[in-house]
C-alpha positions in Angstrom: 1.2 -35.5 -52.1 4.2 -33.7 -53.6 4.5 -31.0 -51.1 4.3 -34.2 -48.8 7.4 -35.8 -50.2 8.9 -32.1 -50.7 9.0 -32.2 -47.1 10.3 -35.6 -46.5 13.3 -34.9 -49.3 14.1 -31.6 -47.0 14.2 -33.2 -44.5 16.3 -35.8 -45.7 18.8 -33.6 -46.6 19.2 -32.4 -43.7 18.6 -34.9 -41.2 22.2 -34.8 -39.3 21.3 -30.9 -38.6 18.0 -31.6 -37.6 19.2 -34.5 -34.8 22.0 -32.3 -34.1 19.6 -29.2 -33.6 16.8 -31.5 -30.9 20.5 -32.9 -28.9 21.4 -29.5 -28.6 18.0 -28.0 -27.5 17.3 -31.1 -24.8 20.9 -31.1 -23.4 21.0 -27.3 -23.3 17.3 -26.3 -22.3 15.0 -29.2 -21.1 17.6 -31.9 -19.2 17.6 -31.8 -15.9 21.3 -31.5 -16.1 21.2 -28.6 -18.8 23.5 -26.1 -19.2 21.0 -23.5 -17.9 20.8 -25.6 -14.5 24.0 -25.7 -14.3 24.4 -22.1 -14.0 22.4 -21.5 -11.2 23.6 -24.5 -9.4 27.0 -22.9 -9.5 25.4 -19.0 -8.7 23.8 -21.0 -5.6 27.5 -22.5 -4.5 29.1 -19.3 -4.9 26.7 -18.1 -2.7 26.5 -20.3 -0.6 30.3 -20.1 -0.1 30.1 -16.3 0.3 28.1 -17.3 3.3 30.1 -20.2 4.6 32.9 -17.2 4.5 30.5 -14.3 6.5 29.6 -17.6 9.2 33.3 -18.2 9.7 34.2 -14.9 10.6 31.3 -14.2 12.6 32.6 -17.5 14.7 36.6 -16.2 14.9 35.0 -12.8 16.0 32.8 -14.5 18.2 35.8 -17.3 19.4 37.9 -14.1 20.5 35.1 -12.1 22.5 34.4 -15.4 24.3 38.1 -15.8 25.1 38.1 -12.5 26.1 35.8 -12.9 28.7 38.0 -15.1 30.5 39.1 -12.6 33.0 36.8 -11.1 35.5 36.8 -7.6 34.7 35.9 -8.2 31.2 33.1 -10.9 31.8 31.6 -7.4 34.1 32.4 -4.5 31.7 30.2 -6.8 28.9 27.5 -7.6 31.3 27.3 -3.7 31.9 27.2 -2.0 28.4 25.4 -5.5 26.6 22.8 -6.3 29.6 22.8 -3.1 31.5 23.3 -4.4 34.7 24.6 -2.8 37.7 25.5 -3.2 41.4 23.0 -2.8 44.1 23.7 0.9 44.6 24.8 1.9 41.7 21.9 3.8 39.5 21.9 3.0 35.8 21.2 5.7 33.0 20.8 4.6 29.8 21.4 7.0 26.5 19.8 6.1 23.2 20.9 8.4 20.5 
């Protein structure tokens, strides 16, 4: 019994740091909305931006190729080195290095 109500008078001393310790251990480590989640929640939206930024500049690059083929002579100079087509009596050769 006294190493009973040794425990209890510990613990009754310090009470405040004990409440204060279990606050900071759920909001920090076990909620949902911890500290530690919110981490990678932000690593995710950083990366997620990075990507937003590759998607856009694939589109401009894209936006500006497709504008590009606009004229004629473009549209048939892509068709030839991206499809490898050719005219009717031309003969095609193709390279791979």
């Amino acid at each position: 019994m006294h190493k009973l109500s040794n425990i209890w008078s510990f613990i009754g001393r310090y009470k405040y740091f004990f409440v204060l310790t279990i606050i900071v251990a759920v909001v920090g480590f076990l909620d949902e909305n911890s500290i530690l989640h919110r981490h990678e929640r932000q690593k995710d939206i950083m990366d997620l931006k990075k990507e937003i930024g590759a998607y856009r500049e694939r589109y401009d690059k894209d936006t500006r190729a497709l504008n590009g083929l606009a004229d004629g002579k473009t549209l048939e100079k892509y068709a030839r080195e991206k499809y490898f087509m050719h005219r009717e009596d031309e003969d095609l050769f193709v390279i791979v290095e």
